[in-house]
N, C-alpha and C positions, 0 to 999 in steps of 0.2 A: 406068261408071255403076252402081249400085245400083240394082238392081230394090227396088221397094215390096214393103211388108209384104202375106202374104198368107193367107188362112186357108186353113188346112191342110185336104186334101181328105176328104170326108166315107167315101170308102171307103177312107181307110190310116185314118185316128182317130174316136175314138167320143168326143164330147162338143165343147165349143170349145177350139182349138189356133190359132195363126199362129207362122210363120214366115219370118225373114228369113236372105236367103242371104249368107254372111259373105264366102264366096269359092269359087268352083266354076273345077277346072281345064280348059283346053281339051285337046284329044286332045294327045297319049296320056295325058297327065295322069287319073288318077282322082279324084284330092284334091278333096275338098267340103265345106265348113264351112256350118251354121244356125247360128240363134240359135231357139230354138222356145221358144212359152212356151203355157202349158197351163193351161186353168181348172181351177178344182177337182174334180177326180173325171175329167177328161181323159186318153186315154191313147192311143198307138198301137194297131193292131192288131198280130197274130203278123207276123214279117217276120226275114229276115236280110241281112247283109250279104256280098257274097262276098269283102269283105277286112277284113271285122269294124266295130266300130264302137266307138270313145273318147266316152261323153257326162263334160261337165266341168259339174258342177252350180253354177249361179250363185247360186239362189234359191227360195225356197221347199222342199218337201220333195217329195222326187223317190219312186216304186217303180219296179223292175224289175225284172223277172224271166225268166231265159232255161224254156223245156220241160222241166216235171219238176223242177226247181228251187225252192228258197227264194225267198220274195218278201222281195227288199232295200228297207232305205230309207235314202236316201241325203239330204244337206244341203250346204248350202253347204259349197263347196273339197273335196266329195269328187269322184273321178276312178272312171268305172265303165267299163271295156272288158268287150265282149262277142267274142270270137273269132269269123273265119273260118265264116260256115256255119253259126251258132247259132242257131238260134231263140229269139226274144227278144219282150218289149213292154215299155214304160218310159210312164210318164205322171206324175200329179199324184197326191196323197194327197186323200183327202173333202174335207176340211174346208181345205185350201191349194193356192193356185197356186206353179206351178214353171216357173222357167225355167232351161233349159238351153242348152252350144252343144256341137255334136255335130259328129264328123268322121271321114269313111270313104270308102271310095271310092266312088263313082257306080252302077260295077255290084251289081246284086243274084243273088245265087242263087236261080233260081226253084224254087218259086212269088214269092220277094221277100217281098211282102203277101200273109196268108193269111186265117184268120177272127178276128174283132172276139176280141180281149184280154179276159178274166174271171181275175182274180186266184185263186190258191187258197184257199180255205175256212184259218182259222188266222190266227193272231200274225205279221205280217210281225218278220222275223229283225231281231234287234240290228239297229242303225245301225251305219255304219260308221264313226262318230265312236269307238264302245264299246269 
């Protein structure tokens, strides 16, 4: 059965987010798929994955950016993995909603979720269309 759609928790995201769960493995499986879609100007907080994380962008115009890092922006049919242990946040652009489906394993590297996501000052880098 499909769990319902559910809005995204107010201490991992800053702004309005939901997500639905595509498919989540039982033990020992780690494998977890969403579908997250993000109002405009929505975004994760800082977090990592401890076996990385694949978001496959559907829609709208995605940013992310791992720690110390260029802020990417990403469009439909681009593919952004983040590695092992990175510190990361991914959300929505101003002015667009974006939806993405993401997949990683379950476990986090703590801290996991750490403080609310503020992009850096500057030009988010080319698209990855460019």
């Amino acid at each position: 059965m499909q769990p319902p759609t559910s809005e995204a928790p107010a201490e991992m995201f800053t702004g309005d987010a939901w997500w639905d769960v595509i498919y989540q493995g039982q033990e020992p499986s780690q494998a977890r798929a969403n579908m997250v879609r993000f109002a405009p100007g929505a975004r994760t907080a800082w977090h990592s994955h401890a076996l990385g994380q694949t978001l496959f962008i559907v829609a709208g115009v995605a940013l992310i950016q791992s720690r110390g890092e260029r802020l990417i922006e990403a469009h439909p049919g681009d593919i952004v993995h983040t590695p092992p242990g990175e510190e990361h946040w991914h959300g929505a652009a101003p002015e667009h909603f974006h939806w993405s489906t993401w997949r990683c394993g379950r476990a986090m590297r703590p801290p996991g979720w750490s403080t609310s996501a503020t992009p850096s000052t500057g030009r988010p880098a080319p698209s990855l269309r460019g």
